[in-house]
C-alpha positions as CSV (number, residue, x, y, z in Angstrom):
1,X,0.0,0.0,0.0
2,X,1.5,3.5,-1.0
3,X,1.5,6.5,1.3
4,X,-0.3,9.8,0.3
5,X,2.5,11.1,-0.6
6,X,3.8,8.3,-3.1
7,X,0.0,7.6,-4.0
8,X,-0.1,11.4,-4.9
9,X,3.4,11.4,-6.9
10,X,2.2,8.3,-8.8
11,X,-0.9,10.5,-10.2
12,X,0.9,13.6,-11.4
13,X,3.4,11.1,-12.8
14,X,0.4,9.2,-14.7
15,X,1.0,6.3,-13.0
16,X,-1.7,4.2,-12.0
17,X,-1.0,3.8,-8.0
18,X,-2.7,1.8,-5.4
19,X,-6.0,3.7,-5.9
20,X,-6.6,7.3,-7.2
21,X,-5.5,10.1,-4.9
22,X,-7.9,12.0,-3.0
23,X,-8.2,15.8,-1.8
24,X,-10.8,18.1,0.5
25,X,-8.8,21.3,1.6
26,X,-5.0,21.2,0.3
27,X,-5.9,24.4,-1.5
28,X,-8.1,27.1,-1.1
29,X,-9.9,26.4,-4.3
30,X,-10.6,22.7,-3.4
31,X,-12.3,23.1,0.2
32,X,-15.5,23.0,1.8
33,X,-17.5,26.0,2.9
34,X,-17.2,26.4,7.1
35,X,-21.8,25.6,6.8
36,X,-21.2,22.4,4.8
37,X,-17.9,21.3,7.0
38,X,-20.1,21.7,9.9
39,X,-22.7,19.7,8.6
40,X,-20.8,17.1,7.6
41,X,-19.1,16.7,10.6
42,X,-21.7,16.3,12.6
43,X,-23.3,13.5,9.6
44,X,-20.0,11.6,10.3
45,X,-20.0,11.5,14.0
46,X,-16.8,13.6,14.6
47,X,-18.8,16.2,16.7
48,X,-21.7,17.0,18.4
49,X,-24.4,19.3,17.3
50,X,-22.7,23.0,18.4
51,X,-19.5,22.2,18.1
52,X,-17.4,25.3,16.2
53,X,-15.5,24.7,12.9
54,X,-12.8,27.5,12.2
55,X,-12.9,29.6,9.4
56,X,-9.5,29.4,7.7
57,X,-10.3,31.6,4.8
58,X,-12.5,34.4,5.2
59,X,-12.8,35.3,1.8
60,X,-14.5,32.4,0.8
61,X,-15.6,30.8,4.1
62,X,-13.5,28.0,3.8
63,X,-13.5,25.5,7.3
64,X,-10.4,23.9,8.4
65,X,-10.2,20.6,7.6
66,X,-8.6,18.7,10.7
67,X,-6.9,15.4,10.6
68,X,-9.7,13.8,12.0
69,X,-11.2,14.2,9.0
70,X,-8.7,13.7,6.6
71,X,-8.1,10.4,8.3
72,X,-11.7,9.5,8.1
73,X,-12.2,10.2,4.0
74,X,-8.9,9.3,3.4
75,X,-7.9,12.5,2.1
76,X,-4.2,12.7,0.7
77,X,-2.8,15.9,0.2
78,X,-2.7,19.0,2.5
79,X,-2.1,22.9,2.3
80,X,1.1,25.0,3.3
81,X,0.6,28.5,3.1
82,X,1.7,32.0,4.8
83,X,0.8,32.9,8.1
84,X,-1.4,35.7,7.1
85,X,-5.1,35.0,5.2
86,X,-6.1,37.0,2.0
87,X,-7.2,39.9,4.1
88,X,-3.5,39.9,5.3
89,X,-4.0,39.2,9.0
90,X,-3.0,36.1,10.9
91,X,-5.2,33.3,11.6
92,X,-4.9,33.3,15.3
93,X,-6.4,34.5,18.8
94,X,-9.9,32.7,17.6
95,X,-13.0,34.0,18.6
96,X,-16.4,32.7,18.4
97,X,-19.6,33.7,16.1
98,X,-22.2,32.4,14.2
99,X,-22.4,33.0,10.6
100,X,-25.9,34.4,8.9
101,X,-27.3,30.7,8.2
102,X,-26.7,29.9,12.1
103,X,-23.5,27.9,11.5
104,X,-21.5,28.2,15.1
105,X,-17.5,28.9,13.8
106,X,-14.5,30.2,15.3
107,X,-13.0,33.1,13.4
108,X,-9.5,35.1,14.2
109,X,-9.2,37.4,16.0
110,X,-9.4,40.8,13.6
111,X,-12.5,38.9,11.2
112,X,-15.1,41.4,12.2
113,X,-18.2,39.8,13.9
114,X,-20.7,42.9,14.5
115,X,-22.7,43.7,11.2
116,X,-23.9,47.3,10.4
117,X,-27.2,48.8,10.9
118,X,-28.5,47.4,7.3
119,X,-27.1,43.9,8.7
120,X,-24.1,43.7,6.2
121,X,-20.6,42.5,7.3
122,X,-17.4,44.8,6.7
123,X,-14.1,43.2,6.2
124,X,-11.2,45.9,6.8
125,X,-7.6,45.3,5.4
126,X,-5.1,43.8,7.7
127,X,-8.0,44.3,10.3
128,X,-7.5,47.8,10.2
129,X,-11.1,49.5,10.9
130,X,-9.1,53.0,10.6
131,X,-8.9,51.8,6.7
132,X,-12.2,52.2,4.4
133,X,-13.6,48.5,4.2
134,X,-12.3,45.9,1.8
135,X,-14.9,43.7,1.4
136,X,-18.4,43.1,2.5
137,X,-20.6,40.4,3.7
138,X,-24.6,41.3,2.7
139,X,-26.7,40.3,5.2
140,X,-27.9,37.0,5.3
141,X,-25.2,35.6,2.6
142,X,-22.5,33.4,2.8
143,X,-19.0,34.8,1.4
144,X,-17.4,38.5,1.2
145,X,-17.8,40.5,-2.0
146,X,-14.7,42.7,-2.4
147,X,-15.2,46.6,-2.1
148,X,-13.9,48.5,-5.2
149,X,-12.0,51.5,-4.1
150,X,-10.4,52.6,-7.2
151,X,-9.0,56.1,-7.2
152,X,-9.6,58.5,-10.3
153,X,-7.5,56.9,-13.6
154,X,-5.1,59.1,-15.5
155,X,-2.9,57.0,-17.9
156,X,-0.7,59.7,-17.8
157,X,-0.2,59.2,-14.1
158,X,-0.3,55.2,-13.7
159,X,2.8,53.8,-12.4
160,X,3.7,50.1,-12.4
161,X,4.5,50.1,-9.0
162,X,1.0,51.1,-7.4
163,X,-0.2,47.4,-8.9
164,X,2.7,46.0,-7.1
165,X,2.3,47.6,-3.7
166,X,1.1,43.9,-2.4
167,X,4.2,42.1,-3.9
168,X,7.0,42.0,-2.2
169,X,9.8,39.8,-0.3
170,X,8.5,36.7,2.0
171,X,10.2,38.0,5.1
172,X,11.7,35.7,8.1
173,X,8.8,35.2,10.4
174,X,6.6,33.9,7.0
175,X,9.9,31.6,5.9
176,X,9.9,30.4,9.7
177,X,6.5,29.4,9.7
178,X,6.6,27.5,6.2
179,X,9.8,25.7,7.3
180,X,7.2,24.6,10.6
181,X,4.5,23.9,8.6
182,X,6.3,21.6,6.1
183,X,7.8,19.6,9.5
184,X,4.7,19.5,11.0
185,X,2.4,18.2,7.9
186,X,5.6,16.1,6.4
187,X,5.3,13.7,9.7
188,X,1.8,12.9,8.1
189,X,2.5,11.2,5.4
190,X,0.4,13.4,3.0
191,X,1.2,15.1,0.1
192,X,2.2,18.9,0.7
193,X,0.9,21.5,-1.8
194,X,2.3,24.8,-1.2
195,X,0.1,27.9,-1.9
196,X,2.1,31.4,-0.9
197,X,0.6,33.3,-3.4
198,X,2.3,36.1,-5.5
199,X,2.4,34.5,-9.1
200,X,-0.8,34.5,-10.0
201,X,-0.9,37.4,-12.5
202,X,-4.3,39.4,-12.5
203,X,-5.7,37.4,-10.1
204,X,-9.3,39.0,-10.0
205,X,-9.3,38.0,-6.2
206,X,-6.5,39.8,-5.4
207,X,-6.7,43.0,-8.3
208,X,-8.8,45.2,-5.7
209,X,-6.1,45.0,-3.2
210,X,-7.9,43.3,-0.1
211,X,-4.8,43.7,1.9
212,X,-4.1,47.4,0.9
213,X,-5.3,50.4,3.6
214,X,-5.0,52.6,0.3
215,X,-5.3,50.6,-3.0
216,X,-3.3,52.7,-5.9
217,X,-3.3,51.9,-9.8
218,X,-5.9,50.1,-11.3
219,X,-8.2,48.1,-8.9
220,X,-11.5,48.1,-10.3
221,X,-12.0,44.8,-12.1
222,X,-13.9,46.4,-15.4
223,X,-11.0,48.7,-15.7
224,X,-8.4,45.9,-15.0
225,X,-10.1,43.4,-17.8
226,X,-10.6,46.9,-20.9
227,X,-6.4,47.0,-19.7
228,X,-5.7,43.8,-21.2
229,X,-6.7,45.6,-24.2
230,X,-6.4,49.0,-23.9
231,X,-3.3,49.2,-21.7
232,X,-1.2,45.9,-22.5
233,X,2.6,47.3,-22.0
234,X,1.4,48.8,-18.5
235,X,0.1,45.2,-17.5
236,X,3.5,44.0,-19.0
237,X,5.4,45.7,-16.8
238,X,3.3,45.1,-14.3
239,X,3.4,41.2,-14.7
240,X,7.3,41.5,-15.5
241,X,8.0,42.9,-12.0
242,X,5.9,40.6,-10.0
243,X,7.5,37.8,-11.7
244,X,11.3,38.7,-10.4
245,X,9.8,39.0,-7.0
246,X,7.4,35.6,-7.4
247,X,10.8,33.9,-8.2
248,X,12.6,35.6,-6.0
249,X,10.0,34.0,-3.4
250,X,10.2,30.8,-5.0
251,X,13.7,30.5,-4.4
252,X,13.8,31.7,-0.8
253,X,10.9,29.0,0.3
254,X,12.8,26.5,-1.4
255,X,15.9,27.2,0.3
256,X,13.8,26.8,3.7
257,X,12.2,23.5,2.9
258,X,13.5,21.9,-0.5
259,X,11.7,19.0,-2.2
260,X,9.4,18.5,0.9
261,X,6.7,20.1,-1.5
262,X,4.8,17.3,-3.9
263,X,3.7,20.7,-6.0
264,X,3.0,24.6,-5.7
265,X,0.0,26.2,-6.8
266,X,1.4,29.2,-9.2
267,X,-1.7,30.7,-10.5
268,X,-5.6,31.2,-9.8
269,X,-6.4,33.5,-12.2
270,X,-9.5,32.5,-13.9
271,X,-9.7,32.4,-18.1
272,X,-12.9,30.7,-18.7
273,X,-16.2,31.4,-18.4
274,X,-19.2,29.2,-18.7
275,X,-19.5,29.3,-22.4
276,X,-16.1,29.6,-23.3
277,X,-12.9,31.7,-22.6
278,X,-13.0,35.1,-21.0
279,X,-10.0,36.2,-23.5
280,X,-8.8,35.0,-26.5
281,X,-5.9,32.7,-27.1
282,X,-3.3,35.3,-28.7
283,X,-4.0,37.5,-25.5
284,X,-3.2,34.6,-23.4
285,X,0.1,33.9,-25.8
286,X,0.6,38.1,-25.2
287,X,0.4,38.6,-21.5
288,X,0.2,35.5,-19.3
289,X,2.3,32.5,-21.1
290,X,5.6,34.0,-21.2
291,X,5.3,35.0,-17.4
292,X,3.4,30.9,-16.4
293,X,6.4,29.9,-18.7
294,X,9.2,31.7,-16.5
295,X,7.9,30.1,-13.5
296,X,7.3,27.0,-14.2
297,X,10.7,26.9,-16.2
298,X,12.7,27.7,-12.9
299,X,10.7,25.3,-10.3
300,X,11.3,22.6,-13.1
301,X,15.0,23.1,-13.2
302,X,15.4,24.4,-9.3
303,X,13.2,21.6,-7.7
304,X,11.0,18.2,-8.0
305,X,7.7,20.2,-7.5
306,X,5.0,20.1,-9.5
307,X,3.4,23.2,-10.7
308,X,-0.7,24.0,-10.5
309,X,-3.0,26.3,-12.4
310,X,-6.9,26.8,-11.5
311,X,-9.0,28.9,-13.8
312,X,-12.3,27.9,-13.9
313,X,-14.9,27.6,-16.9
314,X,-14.2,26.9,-20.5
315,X,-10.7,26.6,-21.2
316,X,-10.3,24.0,-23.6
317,X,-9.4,26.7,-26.1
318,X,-6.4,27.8,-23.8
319,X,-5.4,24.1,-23.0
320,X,-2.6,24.0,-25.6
321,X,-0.9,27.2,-24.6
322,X,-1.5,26.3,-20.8
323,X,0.3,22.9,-21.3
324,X,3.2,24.8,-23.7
325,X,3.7,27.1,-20.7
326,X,5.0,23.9,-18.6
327,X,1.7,23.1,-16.1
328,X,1.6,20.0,-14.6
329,X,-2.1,19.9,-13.3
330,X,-5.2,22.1,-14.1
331,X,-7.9,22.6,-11.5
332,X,-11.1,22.5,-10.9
333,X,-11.7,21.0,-14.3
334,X,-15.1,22.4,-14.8
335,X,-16.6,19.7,-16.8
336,X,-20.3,21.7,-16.3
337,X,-18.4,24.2,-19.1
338,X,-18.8,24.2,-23.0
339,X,-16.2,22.6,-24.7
340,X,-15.1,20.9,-21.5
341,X,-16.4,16.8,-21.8
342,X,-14.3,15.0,-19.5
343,X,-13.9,11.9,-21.9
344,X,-12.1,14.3,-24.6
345,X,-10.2,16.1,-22.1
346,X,-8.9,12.6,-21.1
347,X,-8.1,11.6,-24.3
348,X,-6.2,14.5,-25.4
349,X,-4.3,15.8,-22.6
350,X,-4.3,12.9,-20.1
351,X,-0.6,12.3,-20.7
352,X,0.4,15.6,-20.2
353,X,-1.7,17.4,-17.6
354,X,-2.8,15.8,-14.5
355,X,-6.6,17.0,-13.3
356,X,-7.3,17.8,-9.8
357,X,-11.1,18.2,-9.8
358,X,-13.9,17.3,-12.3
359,X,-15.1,14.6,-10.1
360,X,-18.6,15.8,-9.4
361,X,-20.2,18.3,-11.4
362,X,-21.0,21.5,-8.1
363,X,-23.3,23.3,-10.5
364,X,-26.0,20.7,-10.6
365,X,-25.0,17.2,-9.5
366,X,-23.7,17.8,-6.4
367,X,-26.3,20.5,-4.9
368,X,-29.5,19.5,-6.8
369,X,-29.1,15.6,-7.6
370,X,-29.7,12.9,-5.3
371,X,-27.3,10.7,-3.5
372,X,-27.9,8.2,-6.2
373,X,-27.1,10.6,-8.8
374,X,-23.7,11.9,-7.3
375,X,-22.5,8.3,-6.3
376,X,-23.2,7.6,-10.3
377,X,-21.3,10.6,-11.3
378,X,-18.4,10.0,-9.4
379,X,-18.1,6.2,-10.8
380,X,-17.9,7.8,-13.8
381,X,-15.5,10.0,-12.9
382,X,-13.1,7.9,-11.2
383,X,-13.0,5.6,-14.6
384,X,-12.8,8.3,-17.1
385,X,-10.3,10.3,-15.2
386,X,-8.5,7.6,-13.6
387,X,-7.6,5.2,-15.9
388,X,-4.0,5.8,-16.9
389,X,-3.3,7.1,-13.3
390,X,-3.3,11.5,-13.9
391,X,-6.1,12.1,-11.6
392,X,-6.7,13.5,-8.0
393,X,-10.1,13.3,-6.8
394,X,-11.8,16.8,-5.9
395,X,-15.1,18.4,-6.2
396,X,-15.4,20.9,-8.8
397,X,-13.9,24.0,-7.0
398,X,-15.0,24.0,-3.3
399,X,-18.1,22.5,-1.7
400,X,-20.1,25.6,-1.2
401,X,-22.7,25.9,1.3
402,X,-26.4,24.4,1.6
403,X,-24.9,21.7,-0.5
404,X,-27.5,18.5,1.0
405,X,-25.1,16.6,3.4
406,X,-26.6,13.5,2.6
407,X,-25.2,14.6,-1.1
408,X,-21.6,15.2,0.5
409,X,-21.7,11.6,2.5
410,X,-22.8,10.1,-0.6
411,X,-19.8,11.2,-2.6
412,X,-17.0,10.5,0.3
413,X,-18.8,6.8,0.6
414,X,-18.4,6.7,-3.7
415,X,-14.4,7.8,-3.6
416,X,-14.0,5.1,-1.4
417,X,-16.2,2.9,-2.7
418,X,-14.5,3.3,-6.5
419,X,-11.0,4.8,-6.1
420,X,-8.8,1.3,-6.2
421,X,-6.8,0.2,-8.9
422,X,-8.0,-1.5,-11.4
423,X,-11.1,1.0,-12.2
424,X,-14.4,-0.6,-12.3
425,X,-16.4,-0.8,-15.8
């Protein structure tokens, strides 16, 4: 029997191992929202009703997924990030409340817990209330929408460096923690997936600044997408910059923890949409490739990681130039998008990308299907994807919340039930 970690190496090798590799959480694009986490907790036994899940990122509502749980689905790869959360403070000094749908969580310290007079939520950069709010939390909803605060544009005035005000050196207390992190998760077993952030160029998550008191250059997303058009040198310069400090970060993380890392995430900016991709292929070629390409280039030739892009929706147009710019595995694999049939992605780029995600379609399947319907899916899954090895289980994206739990048992009971080498017909 393989460990995680070999069982892991085996799929992004496209080996067939033991049984196909699992994951719930070793990224903040394949979690579980904090609602769902609790309510499949408690459907599993591992707590009684009242019992507080943390919330390890705030942005999305993500729970922490404990080792109890991993254990329990047999879960195979595990995160390793910075110490700080997308908002830029630490997850620490935990403090209860209850989110808008009556979930009971455990958030850090600066995540603000008293809503405003209309009932929304304000999320304040680096916990800063002195700052104008970053984000905001309607009333009754589940995640934060971010806050524009885009100062007046003059192209005359734009400088390069406002968009890279975020970006800059890991410092010592960050490499510290990674160096703990890796010895602490290493003892598991697991695979470890590092996710420090930095390369993913015009990350939409990350454009308006969330960490910034006082976003400067261009945050507003229209503005940022009519640039790749209308101001493609400034995002060139832009992009070019980041990237010596990305690799500059690259190489100071690896100097901490070497090879311990099965793979990195590099990238979540998203280029598809539902019906196809958000920018054309010769943009991609133009802006993003040459950057992906410099990145993956030096953690090919500086270390045995694996490198990781998510975009969602319909990239099957983009899948050539993605694979030319030297990724190993494309998440989440959103099989619900045109162009995007999990057989013909198989078949023509299942010996050269592995996919982490696509095993249960989160659009429909997932929330609206029975149990019946998502333990069918996910046979199917595990046979088209698997065969060939090249596969690591995951939902499509994160498990978002009101998902049925009986749905979310259903599926753990199928990855189990299905994952082993040989696949089933």
């Amino acid at each position: 029997m393989l460990s995680s970690r070999e069982r892991v190496q085996a799929a992004l090798n496209h080996l067939e191992g033991d049984r196909v590799p699992l994951d719930l959480g070793a990224t903040n694009c394949s979690g579980i929202h904090v609602s769902s986490l609790y309510a499949l907790r408690e459907a599993l036994g591992l707590d009684s009703p009242g019992t507080p899940v943390k919330v390890s990122e705030p942005f999305q509502m993500l729970g922490e997924v404990t080792p109890d749980l991993l254990d329990r689905l047999g879960v195979d790869a595990v995160r390793v990030g910075l110490p700080t959360n997308i908002y830029g403070f630490r997850n620490e000094d935990w403090k209860p409340w209850m989110t808008f749908d009556g979930t009971p969580v455990l958030v850090p310290g600066k995540f603000p817990t008293e809503p405003e007079p209309n009932g929304d939520l304000l999320m304040y950069p680096k916990g800063d209330r002195s700052a104008p709010p970053c984000a905001r939390m309607p009333a009754t909803g589940f995640y934060f929408d971010s806050i524009t605060r885009q100062e007046p544009l003059e192209d005359a005035d734009l400088d390069p460096a406002d968009n890279l005000e975020e970006f800059g050196p890991v410092d010592v207390d960050a490499l510290e923690y990674v160096r703990a992190e890796v010895e602490r998760l290493g003892a598991t077993g697991r695979a470890l997936l590092g996710e420090f952030g930095g390369t993913s160029f015009g990350d939409a998550a990350f454009v308006p600044g969330p960490t910034l008191r006082h976003p400067h250059g261009i945050r507003d997303l229209e503005q940022w997408y009519m640039s790749l058009v209308s101001r493609p040198d400034y995002l060139k310069e832009v992009f070019e910059r980041q990237c010596d400090i990305g690799l500059a970060n690259l190489a100071q993380i690896h100097d901490v923890v070497g090879d311990s890392l099965t793979a990195v995430f590099i990238t979540g900016t998203d280029f598809g949409a539902q019906g196809g991709p958000m920018i054309a292929p010769k943009t991609y070629r133009a802006l993003f490739q040459p950057f992906h390409a410099r990145i993956n280039d030096w953690v090919h030739t500086h270390t045995a990681w694996k490198t990781f892009i998510h975009s969602c929706g319909s990239v099957w147009r983009l899948l050539d130039d993605i694979a030319d710019a030297g990724f190993d595995i494309l998440n989440p694999v959103q099989t619900s998008a045109v162009a995007m049939d999990p057989r013909a992605l198989k078949e023509r780029y299942g010996d050269r990308i592995t996919f982490w995600g696509g095993g249960i379609d989160t659009q429909r399947v997932l929330p609206f299907g029975s149990p019946e319907d998502v333990r069918s899916m996910v046979r199917e899954r595990m046979r088209v994807f698997g065969t060939g090895g090249g596969f690591v289980f995951n939902t499509i994206h994160n498990i978002q919340a009101r998902v049925p739990v009986a749905n979310i048992v259903a599926m753990y009971e199928a990855v189990n039930e299905y994952r082993s080498y040989p696949m089933q017909a």
